[in-house]
C-alpha positions as CSV (number, residue, x, y, z in Angstrom):
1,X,21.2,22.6,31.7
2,X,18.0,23.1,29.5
3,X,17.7,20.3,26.3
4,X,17.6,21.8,22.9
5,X,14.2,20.8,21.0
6,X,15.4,19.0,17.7
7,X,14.4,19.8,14.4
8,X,11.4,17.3,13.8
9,X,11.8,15.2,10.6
10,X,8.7,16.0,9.0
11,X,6.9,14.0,5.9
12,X,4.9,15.8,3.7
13,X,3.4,15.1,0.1
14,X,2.1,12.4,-0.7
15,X,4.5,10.0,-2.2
16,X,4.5,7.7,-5.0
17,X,2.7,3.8,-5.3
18,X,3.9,0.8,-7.1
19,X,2.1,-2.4,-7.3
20,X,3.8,-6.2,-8.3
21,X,3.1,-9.6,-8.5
22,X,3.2,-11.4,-5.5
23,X,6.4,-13.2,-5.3
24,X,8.1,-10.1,-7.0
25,X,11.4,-9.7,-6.0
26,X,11.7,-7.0,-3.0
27,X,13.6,-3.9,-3.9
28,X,17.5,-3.6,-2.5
29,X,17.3,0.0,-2.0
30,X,20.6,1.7,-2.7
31,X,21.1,5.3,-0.8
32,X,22.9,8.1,-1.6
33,X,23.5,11.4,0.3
34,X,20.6,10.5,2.2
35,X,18.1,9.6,-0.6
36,X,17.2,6.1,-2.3
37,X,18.6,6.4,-5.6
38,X,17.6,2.7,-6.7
39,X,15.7,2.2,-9.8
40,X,13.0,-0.6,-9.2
41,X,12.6,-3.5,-11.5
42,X,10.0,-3.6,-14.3
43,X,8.1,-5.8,-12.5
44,X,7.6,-2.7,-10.1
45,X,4.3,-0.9,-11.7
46,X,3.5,2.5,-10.9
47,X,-0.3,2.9,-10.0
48,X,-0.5,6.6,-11.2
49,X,-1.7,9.6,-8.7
50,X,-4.3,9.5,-5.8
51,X,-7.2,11.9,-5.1
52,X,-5.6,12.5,-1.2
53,X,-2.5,10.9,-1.2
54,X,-2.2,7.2,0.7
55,X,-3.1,6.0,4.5
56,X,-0.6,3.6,6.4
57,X,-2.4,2.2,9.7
58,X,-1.2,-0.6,11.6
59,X,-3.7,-1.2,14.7
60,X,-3.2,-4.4,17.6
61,X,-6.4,-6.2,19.1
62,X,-5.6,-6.7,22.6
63,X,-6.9,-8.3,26.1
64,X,-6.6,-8.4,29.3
65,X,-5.3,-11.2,31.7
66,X,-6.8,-10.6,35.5
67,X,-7.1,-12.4,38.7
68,X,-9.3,-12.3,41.5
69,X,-7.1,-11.0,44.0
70,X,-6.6,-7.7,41.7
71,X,-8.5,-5.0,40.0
72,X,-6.3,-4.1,37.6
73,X,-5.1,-6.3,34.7
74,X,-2.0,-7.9,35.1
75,X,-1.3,-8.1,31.8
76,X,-2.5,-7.2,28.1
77,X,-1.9,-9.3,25.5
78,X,-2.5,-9.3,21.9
79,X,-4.8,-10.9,20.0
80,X,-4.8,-10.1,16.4
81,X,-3.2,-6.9,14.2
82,X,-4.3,-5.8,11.7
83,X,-2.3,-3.4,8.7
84,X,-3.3,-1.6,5.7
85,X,-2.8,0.6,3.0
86,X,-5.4,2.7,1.6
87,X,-6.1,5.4,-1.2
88,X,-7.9,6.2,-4.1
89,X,-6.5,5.8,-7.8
90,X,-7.0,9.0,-9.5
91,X,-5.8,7.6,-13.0
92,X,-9.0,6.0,-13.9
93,X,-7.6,2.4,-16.3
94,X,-9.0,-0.8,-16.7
95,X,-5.5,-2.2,-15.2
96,X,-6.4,0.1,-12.2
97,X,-10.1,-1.2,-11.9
98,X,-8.3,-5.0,-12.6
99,X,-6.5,-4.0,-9.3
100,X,-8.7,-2.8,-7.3
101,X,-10.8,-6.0,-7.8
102,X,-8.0,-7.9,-6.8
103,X,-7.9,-9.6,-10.6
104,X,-10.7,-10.1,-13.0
105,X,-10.7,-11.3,-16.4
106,X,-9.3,-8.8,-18.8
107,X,-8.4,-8.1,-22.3
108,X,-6.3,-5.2,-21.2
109,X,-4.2,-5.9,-24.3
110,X,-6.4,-3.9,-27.1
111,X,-7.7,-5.5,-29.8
112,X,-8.1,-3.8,-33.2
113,X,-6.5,-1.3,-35.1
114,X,-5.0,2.1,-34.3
115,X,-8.3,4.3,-33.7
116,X,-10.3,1.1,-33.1
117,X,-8.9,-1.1,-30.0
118,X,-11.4,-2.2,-28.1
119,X,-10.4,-3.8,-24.0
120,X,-12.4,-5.3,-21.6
121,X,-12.9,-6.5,-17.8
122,X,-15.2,-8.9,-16.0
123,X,-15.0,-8.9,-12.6
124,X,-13.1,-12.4,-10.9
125,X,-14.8,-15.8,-10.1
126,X,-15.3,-15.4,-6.6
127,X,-12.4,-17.5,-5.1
128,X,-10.0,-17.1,-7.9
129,X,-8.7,-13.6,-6.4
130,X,-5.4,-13.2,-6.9
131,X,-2.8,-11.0,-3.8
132,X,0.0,-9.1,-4.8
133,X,2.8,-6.3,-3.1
134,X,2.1,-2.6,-2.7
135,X,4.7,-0.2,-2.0
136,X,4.9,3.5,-1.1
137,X,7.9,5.6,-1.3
138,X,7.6,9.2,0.4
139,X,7.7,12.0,-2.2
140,X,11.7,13.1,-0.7
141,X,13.3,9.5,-1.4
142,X,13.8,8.9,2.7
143,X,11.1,6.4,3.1
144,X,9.5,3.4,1.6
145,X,7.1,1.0,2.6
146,X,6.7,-2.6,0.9
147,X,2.8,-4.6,1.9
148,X,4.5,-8.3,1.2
149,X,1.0,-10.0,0.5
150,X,-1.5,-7.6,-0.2
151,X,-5.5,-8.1,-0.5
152,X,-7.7,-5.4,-1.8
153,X,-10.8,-5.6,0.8
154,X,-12.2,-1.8,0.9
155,X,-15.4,-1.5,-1.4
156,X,-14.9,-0.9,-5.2
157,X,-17.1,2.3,-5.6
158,X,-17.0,5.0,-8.3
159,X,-19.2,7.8,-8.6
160,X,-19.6,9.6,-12.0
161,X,-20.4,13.0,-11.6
162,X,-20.2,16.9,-13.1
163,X,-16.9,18.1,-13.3
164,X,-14.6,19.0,-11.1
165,X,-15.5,16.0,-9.6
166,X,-14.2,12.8,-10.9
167,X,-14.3,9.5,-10.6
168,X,-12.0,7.4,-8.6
169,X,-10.6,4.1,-7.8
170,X,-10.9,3.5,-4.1
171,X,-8.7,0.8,-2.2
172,X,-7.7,-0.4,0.5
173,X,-5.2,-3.2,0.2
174,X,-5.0,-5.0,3.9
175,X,-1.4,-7.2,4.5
176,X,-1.8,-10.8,5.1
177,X,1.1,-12.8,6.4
178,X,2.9,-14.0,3.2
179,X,3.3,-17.9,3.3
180,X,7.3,-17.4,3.1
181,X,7.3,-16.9,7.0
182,X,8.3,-13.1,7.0
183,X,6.8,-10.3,8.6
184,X,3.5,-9.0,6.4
185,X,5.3,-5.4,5.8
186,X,8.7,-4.1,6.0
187,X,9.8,-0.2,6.2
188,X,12.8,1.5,5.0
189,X,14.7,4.8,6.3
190,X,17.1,6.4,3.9
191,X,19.9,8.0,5.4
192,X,20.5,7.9,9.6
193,X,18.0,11.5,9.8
194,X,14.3,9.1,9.4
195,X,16.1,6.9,11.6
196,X,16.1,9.0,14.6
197,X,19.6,7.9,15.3
């Protein structure tokens, strides 16, 4: 008897960012009819829109293992991984810019009087860099993705140019194995459908 192709769960869009401390913390996503319906915590800031939406990629370095008495390997091991999350920040802030330089010093808080504030940012002392948690929910509510100890480590590069181009906030914010022993990212599936069950 012939199978009957599934309907493939498809994601589309490209979903919404949020940004924390590190040590936030993590969301306890509540899901109804198939759909996280948990509001996150103040502490949970939204980083505003992207220019092409976000890229997930998780990627092993691997080896091989041989012996003499055979040409293939008899076994590949791994050797480092590596994850990330990149895009770039469309919303154009100081806070943003703060970010994407993984701290700095800044005045964000204006100063002056309605009209007149005036907000500043230095870049950080190299060393004082602070980490913090990213996490991307997909546009539908079915799937979330939390960076536990987050570094931004792509280059900081903004061009200024004749609209419709405009400037942007590129980053990539690579996952580090957080000091409390758990894995460097962890993924939610609303519902049993993203689960493939």
């Amino acid at each position: 008897m012939p199978g009957t192709v599934p309907q493939p769960q498809i994601l589309t869009d490209p979903g919404i960012l949020w940004v924390s401390a590190l040590g936030t913390a993590e969301p306890t996503p509540t899901v109804t009819a198939g759909k996280f319906t948990d509001t996150l915590p103040p502490a949970w800031l939204l980083l505003g829109p992207t220019d092409e939406g976000s890229t997930f990629s998780d990627s092993v370095d691997t080896d091989t293992i041989t012996v003499a008495e055979f040409l293939s390997a008899i076994r590949n091991v791994v050797t480092g991984r590596s994850s990330s999350l990149a895009f770039a920040l469309a919303s154009w802030t100081l806070s943003n810019y703060r970010r994407a330089l993984n701290g700095g010093v800044a005045a964000i808080a204006p100063t002056g009087t309605a009209g007149s504030e005036l907000s500043t940012l230095e870049p950080p002392v190299e060393g004082s860099e602070v980490r913090c948690q990213v996490m991307w929910e997909s546009t539908d509510s079915t799937v979330r993705l939390l960076g536990r100890q987050a570094f931004q480590t792509g280059e900081v590069s903004s061009d200024f140019h004749q609209a419709p181009d405009k400037a942007l906030i590129p980053c990539e914010f690579a996952f580090e194995q957080p000091s409390t022993g758990l894995r460097p990212w962890k993924m939610w599936a609303a519902g049993t459908a993203r689960a493939g069950l």
